[in-house]
C-alpha positions as CSV (number, residue, x, y, z in Angstrom):
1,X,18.7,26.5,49.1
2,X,15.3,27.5,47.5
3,X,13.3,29.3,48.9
4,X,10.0,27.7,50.5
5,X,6.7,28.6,49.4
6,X,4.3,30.7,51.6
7,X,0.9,30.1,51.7
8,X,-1.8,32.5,52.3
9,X,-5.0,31.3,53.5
10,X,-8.1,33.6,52.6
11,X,-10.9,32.6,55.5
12,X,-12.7,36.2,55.8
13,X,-16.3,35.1,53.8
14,X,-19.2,34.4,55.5
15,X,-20.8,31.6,53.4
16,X,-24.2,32.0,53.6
17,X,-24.5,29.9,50.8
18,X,-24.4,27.3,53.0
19,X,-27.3,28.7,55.3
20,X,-28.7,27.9,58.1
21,X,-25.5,26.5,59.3
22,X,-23.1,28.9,58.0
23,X,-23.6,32.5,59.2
24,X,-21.6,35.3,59.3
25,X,-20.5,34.4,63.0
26,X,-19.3,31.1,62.1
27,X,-18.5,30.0,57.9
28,X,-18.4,27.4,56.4
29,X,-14.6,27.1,56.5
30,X,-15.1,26.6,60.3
31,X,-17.2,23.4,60.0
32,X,-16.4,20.1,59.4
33,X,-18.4,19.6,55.9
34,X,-16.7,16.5,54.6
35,X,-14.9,14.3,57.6
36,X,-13.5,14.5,61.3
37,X,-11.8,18.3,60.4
38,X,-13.1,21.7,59.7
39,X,-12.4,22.9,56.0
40,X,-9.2,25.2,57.5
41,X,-8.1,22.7,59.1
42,X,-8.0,20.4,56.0
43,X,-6.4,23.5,54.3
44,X,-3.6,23.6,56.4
45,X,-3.0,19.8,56.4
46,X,-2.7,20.4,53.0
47,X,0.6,22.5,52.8
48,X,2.6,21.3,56.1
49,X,5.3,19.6,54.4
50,X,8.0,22.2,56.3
51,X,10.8,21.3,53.7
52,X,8.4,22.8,50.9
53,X,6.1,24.9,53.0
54,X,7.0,28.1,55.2
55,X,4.6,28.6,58.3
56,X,0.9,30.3,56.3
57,X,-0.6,33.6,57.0
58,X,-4.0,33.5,57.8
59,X,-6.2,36.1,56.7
60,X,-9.4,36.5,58.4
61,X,-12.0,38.1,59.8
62,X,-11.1,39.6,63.7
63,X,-14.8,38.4,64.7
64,X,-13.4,34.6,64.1
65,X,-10.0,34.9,65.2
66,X,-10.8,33.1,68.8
67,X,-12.4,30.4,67.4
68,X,-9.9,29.8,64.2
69,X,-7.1,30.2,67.3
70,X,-8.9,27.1,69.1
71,X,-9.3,25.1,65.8
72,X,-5.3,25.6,65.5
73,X,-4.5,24.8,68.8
74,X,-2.3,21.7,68.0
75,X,1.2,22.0,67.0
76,X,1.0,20.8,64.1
77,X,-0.9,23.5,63.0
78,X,1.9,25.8,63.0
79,X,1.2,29.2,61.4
80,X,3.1,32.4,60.8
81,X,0.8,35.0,61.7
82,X,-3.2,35.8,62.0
83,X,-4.1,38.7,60.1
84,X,-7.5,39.8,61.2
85,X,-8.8,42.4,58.5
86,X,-10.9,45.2,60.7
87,X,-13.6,45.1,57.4
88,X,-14.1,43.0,54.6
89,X,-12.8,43.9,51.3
90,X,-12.6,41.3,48.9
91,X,-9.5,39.4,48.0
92,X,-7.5,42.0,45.8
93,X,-7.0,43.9,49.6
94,X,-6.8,40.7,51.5
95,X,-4.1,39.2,49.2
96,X,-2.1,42.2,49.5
97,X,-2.3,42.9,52.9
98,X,-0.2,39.2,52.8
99,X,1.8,40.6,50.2
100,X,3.3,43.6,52.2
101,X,3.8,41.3,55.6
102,X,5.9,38.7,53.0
103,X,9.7,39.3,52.3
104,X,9.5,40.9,48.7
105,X,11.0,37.4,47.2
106,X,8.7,34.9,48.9
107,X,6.6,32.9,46.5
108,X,3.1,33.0,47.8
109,X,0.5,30.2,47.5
110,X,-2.8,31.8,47.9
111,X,-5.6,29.8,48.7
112,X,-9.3,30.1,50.2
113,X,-9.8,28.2,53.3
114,X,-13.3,26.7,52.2
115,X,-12.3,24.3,49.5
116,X,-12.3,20.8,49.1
117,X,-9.3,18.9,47.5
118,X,-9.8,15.5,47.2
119,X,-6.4,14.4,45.8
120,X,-3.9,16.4,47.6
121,X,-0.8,14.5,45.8
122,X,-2.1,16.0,42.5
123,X,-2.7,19.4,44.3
124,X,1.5,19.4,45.4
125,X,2.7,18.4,41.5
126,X,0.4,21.4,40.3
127,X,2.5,23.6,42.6
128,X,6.1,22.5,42.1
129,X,5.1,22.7,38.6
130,X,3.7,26.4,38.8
131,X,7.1,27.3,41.2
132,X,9.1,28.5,38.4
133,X,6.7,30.3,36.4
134,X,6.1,32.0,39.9
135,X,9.5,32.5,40.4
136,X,9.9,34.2,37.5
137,X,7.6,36.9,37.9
138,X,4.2,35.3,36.3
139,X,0.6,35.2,38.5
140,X,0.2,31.8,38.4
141,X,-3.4,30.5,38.8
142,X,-4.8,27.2,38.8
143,X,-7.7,25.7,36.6
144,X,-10.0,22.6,36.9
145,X,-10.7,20.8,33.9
146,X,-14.7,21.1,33.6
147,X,-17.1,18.1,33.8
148,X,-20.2,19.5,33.3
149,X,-21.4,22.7,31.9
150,X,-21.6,25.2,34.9
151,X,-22.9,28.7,35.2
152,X,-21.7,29.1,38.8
153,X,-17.8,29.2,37.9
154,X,-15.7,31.8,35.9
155,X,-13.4,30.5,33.5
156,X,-10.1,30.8,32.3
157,X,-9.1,29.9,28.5
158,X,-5.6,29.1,27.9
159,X,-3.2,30.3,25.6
160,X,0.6,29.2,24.0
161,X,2.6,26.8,26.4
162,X,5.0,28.7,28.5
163,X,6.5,24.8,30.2
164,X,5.3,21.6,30.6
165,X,2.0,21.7,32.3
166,X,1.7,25.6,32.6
167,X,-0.1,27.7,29.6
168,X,-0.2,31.6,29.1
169,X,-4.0,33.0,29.7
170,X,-5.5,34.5,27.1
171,X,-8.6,35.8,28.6
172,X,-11.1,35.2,31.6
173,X,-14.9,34.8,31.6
174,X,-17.6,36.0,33.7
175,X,-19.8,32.8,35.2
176,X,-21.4,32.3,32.1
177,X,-25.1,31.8,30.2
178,X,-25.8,27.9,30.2
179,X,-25.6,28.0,26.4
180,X,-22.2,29.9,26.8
181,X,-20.6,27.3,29.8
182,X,-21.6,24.2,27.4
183,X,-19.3,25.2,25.0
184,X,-16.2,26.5,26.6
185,X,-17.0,22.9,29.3
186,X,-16.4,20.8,25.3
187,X,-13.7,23.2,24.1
188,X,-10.8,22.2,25.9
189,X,-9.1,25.3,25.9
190,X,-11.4,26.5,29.2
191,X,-10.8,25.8,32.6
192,X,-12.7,26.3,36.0
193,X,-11.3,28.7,38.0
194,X,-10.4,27.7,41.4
195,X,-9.5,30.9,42.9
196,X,-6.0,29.2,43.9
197,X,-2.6,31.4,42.7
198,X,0.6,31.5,43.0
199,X,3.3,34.3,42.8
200,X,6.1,36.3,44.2
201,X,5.3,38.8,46.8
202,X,6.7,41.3,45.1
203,X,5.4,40.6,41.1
204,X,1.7,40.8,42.5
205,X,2.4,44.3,44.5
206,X,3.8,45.3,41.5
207,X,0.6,44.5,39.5
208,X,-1.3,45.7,42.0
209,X,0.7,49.0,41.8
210,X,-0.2,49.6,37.8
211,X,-3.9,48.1,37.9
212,X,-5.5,48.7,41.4
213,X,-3.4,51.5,43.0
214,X,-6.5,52.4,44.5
215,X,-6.1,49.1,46.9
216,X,-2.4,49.1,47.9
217,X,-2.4,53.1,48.4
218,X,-5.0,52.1,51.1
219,X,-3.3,48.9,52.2
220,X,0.2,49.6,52.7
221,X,-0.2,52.4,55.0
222,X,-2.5,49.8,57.3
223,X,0.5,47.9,57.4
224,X,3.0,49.9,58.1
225,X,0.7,51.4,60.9
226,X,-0.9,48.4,62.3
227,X,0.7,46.4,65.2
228,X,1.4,42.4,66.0
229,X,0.4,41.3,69.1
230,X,1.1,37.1,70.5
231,X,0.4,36.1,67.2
232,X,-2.1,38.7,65.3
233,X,-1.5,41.4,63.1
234,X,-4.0,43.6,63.4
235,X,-3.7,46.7,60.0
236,X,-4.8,49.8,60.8
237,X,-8.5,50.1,60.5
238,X,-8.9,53.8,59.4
239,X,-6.3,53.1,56.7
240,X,-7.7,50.0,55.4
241,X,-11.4,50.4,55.7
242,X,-10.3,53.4,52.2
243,X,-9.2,50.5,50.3
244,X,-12.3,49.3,47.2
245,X,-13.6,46.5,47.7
246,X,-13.0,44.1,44.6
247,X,-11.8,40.9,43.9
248,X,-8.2,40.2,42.6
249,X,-9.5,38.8,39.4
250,X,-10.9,41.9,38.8
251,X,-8.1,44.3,40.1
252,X,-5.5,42.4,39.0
253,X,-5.7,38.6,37.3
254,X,-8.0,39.9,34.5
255,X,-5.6,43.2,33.5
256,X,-2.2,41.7,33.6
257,X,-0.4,40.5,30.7
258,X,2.0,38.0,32.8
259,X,-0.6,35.4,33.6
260,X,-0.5,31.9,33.5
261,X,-2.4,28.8,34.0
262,X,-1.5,25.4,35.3
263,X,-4.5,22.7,34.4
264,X,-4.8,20.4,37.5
265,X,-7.2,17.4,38.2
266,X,-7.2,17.2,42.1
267,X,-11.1,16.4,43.2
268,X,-11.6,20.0,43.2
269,X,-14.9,21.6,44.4
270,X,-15.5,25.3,46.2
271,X,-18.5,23.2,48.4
272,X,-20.6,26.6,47.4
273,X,-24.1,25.2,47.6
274,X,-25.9,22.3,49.0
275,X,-25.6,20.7,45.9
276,X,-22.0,21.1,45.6
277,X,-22.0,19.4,49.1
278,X,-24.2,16.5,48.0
279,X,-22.2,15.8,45.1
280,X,-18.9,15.5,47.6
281,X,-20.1,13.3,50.2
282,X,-20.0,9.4,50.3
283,X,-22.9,8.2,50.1
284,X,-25.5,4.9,51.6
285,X,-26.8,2.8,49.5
286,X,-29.7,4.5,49.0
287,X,-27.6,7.9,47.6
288,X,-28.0,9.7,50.8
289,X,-25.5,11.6,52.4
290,X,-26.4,11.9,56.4
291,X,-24.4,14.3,59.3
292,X,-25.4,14.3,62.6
293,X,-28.6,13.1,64.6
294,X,-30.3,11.4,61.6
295,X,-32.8,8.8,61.0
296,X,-33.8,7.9,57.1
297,X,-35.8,5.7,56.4
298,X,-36.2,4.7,52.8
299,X,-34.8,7.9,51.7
300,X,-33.3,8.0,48.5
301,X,-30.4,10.6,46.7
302,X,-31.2,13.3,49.4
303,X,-28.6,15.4,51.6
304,X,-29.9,15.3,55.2
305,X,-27.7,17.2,57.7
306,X,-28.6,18.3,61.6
307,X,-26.2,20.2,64.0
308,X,-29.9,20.4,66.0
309,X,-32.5,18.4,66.8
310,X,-33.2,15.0,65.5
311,X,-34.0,14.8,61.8
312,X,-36.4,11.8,60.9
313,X,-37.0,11.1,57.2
314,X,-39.1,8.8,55.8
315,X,-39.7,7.7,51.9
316,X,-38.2,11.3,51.3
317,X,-36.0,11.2,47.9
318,X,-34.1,14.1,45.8
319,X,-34.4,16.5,49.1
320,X,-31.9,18.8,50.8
321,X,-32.2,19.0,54.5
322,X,-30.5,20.9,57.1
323,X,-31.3,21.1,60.6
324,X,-29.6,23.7,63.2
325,X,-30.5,24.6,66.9
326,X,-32.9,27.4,65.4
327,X,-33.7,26.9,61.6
328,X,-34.4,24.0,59.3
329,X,-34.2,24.0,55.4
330,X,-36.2,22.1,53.4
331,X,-35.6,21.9,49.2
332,X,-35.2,19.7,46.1
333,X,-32.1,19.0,45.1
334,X,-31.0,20.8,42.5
335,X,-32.5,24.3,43.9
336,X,-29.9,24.8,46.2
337,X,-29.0,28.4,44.6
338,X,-32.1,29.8,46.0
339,X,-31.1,29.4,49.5
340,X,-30.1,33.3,49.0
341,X,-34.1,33.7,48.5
342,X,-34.8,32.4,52.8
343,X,-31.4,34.5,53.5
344,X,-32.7,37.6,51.8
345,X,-36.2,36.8,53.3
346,X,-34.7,36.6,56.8
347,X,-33.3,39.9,56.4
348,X,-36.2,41.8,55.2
349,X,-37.8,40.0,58.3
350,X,-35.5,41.7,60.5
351,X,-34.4,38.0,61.8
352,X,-30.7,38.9,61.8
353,X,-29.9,36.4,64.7
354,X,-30.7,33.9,61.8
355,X,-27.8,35.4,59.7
């Protein structure tokens, strides 16, 4: 019998990205962005095929474990276990804290919680088809074929064929220059990378333990110390809060020599900016995208959102608005990026009930 995949569901960030509606009390991933679910909730939907998938981990922050709790309230949404990290750390400490709760053979699917897939049949033939690559002791990441020449993404260039459908890496690069992401977008060779991988419990510990000792000497005393509880597994905090705070491409994907790359085409986006969001949506026939209490009125090609009051728009076009109980963002499409600019100036404001 094989042995069925695990997946590990990353929803610790904050997403501010997406301010004024996600804040560090309630992320993106616990919104519904694109339809009737929240973005974990569409997650999960995505791997609960029990005859391929074992019951996820969750790993998240303990600030959001209540309401993540009532979004999985249905059956369906069976899960394994809420790990609720007592500080953030980036994903190198997050993934292993998984890692070390696994069995040492489990093949885990690690995915963050705030993605959208649009084709998840294409999603599920990328994963069998990176299964025995994982089994075998590879990382396994996944890349999206680029459309357009974008500075907001690292990328991954392939190497040799290993199998049908799953290439050696040969290197990964920072989010590039545009001049830079123009040509690696037309080479071929370069893929998005969609901070989705898949491996053996026991193959990434093992990386971990040659390239960011630093991370599992911190985490694996937080496991072996911290208690489970209806539920939750809470790690030590004074043991994990010594772990470094860095990314596993950085501790790990970027340093090992036994990484691979499956190429997928699934309707992939990370939803990391307005723009991103616009671009996702279906659209009137005017090219707006509208969410909540909303009234446009020959509006054209804008993103007009409310969680708040009632928005009216009139003769508006190529705008991004967003309307909450106690902010409202107005910008041009295409500026998105900046919204870092009114969270930064919040902060220096001393307006942290905004953030």
């Amino acid at each position: 019998m094989e042995t069925k995949i695990r997946p590990v569901v990353l929803s610790g960030g904050a997403g501010t990205r997406l301010w004024p509606m996600s804040r560090s009390p309630s992320p993106k991933q616990l919104h519904k962005l694109v339809g009737s679910e929240t973005m974990l909730q569409l997650t999960l939907a995505r791997v609960a095929d029990r005859e391929l998938f074992a019951p996820p981990l969750i790993v998240a922050n303990e600030a959001h474990a209540p309401e993540i709790e009532r979004q999985l309230a249905d059956p369906h949404f069976d899960i394994e276990a809420l790990v609720l990290e007592p500080a953030g750390r980036n994903t190198a400490a997050a993934i292993a804290l998984a890692a070390c709760l696994a069995a040492s053979e489990d093949i885990l699917l690690v995915m963050p919680s705030d993605h959208l897939i649009g084709d998840t049949s294409a999603f599920l033939a990328a994963v069998q088809q990176a299964r025995s690559s994982a089994e075998a002791g590879w990382l396994v990441t996944f890349g999206i074929q680029p459309t357009r020449a974008e500075t907001g993404y690292g990328y991954i260039r392939r190497s040799s064929e290993l199998s049908s459908g799953v290439h050696r890496v040969k290197s990964f690069v920072e989010k590039p220059e545009a001049a830079v992401a123009a040509r690696l977008a037309a080479d071929g060779d370069h893929y998005w990378n969609a901070g989705i991988f898949m491996f053996r419990a026991d193959a990434f510990l093992s990386a971990l333990e040659t390239h960011a000792p630093d991370v599992l000497r911190a985490v694996r005393p937080s496991v072996e110390l911290g208690s489970a509880r209806e539920g939750r597994f809470r790690p030590d905090a004074e043991a994990f809060e010594g772990a470094p705070s860095i990314s596993v491409d950085h501790a790990v994907m970027e340093k090992s020599e036994q990484v691979a790359v499956v190429p997928v085409d699934m309707g992939w986006s990370d939803l990391g900016s307005w723009d991103a969001l616009y671009e996702a949506l279906l659209k009137d026939g005017g090219g707006n995208g509208t969410s909540g209490d909303v009234v446009a009125i020959g509006c054209s090609n804008s993103l007009i959102r409310s969680s708040g009051p009632l928005v009216a728009a009139i003769g508006v076009e190529d705008l991004i608005i967003v309307a909450t109980e106690d902010a409202v963002l107005v910008m041009p499409r295409g500026q998105s990026q900046r919204v870092r600019e009114a969270v930064e100036a919040c902060r220096a404001a001393d307006r942290h009930k905004l953030l």
